[in-house]
C-alpha positions in Angstrom: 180.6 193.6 68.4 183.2 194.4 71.0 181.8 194.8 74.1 184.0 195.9 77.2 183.0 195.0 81.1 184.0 196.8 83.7 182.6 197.6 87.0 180.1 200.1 87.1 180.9 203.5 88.7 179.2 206.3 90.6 179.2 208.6 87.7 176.9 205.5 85.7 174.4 205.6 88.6 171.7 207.3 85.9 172.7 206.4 82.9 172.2 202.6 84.1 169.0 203.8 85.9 168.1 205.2 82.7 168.9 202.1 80.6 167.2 199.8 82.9 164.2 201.1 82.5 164.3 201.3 78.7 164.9 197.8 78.9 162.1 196.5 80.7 159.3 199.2 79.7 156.4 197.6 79.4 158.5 193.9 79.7 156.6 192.4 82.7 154.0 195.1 83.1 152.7 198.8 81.8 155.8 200.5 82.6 158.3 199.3 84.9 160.3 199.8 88.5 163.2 198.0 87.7 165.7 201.2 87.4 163.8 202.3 91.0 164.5 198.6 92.4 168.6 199.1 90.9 168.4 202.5 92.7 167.7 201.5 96.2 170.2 197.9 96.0 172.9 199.9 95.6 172.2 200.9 98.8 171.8 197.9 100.8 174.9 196.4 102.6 173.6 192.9 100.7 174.8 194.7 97.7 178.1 193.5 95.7 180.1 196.3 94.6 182.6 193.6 92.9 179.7 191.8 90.9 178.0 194.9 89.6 179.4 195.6 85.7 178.3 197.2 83.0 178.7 196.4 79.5 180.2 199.5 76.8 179.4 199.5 73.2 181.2 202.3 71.6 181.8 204.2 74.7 178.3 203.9 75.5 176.8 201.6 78.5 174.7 199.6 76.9 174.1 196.8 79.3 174.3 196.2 83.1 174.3 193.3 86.0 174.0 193.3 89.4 174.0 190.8 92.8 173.1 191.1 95.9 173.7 188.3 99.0 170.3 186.3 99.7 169.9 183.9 102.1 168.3 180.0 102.5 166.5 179.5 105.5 166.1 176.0 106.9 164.5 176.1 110.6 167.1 177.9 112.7 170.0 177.8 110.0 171.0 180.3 107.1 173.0 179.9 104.0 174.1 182.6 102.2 173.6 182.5 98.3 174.0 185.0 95.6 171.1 186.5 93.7 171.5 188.6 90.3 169.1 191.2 88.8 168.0 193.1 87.0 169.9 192.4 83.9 169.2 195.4 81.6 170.3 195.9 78.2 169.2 198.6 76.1 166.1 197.3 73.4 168.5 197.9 70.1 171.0 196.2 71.4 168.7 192.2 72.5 169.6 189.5 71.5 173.3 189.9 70.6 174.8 188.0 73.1 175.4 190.8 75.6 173.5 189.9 78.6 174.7 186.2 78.2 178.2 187.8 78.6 177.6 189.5 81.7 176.2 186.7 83.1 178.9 184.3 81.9 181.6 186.5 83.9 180.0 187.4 86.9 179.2 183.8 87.4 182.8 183.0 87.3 184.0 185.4 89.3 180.8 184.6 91.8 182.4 181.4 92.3 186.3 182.7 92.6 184.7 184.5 95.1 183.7 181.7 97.2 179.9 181.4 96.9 178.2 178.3 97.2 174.9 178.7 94.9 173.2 181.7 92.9 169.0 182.1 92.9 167.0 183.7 90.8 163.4 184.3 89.5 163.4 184.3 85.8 162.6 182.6 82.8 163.6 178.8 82.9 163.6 178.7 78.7 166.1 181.6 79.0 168.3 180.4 82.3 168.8 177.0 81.8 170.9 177.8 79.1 173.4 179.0 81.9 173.2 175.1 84.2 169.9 176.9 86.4 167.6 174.1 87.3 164.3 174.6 89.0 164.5 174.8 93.0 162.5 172.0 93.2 165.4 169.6 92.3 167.3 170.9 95.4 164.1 171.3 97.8 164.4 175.1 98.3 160.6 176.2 97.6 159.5 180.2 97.6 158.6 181.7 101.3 155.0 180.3 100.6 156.9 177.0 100.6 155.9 176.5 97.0 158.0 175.2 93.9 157.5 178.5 91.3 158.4 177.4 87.8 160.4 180.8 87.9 162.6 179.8 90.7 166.0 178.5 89.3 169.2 177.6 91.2 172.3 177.3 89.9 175.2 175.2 91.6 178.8 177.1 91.2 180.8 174.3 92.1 179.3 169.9 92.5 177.6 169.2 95.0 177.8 172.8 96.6 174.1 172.8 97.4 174.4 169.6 99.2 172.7 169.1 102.4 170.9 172.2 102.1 167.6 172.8 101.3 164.9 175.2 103.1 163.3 178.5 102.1 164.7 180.9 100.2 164.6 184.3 100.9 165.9 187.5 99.1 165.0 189.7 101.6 163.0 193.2 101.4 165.0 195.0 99.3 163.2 193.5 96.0 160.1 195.2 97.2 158.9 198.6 95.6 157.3 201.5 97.7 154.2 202.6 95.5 154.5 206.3 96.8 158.8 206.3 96.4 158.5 204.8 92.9 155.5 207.5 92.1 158.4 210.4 93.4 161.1 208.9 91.7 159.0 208.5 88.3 159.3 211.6 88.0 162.5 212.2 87.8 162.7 210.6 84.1 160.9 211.7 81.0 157.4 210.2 80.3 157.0 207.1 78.8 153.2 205.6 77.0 152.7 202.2 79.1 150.9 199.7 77.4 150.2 196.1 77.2 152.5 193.6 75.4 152.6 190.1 74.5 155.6 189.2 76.7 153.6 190.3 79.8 150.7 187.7 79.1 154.0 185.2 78.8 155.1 186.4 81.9 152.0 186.2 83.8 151.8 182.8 82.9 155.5 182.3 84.2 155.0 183.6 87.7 151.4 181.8 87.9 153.2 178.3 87.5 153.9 175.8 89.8 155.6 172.5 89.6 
């Protein structure tokens, strides 16, 4: 397959909205709010413009990345860190390599770009396959200052992560208003929810603590 990246535009704004949440329907939970949660980073001044690329298939976008600016918080100090997702690429096209290619050249550009570390919540199987190791091996815990297996950190340069350690903290924009999400539902043709094996594995992802 030849897949082009380039950075996502205004006219994409729906069609990646759209794609985003055929990619994670039903994924973590009945239905989704990732393509909500896309929607309102965009809007953020934590959001990276430069770091948010699509993937085209054919002329069509098919996949899709994007970062915001996050933050470790150790007593009355602040570091500021990258943090990527969602990642969304359509169902049909999994497991092809795609989403391993946007994160392959965002990460380099993440680190042309100066940035010390990159944290995110996701699958360590998955991840690791990218240099993430769990926080734990750099001491940066969750805000209930707990080591979640799903908390990975990945160094962009040796050593960058050294002498820091603390909370991390992604801020409020990864939070989802039940009554904006209910509004903006509406917006997109109905969808049957339902209950999948990868949300019992997930489940048992976020529940886990090392």
């Amino acid at each position: 397959m030849e897949i082009i990246l380039r950075l996502e535009e205004e006219k994409d704004y729906r069609i990646v909205e759209e794609l985003s949440r055929e990619a994670f329907w039903n994924v973590h939970f009945p239905g989704c709010d990732e393509h909500l949660l896309i929607h309102n980073l965009r809007k953020t001044n934590e959001f990276i413009k430069e770091l948010d690329f699509v993937a085209i298939y054919e002329n069509e976008i098919i996949g899709n990345i994007v970062y915001v600016e996050s933050k470790i918080k150790d007593m009355d100090k602040e570091y500021v860190v990258l943090t990527f997702g969602p990642i969304s690429v359509l169902p049909k096209y999994q497991n092809k390599g795609i989403g391993s290619k946007l994160i392959k050249h965002t990460l380099n550009l993440s680190k042309d770009m100066g940035y010390k570390a990159i944290i995110i919540y996701g699958d360590p199987e998955y991840y690791k396959r990218f240099g993430f190791k769990e926080s734990k091996k750099y001491n940066i815990t969750n805000k209930d200052k707990k080591y979640p297996a799903t908390l990975l950190v990945l160094e962009l340069y040796p050593n960058a992560l050294n002498g820091i350690k603390g909370i991390f903290d992604e801020g409020k924009m990864y939070e989802i208003n039940e009554k904006e999400f209910e509004e903006f539902e509406k917006e997109f043709y109905k969808k049957e929810k339902g209950i999948t094996k990868t949300q019992e594995r997930f489940n048992e992802l976020v529940n886990k603590t090392l």
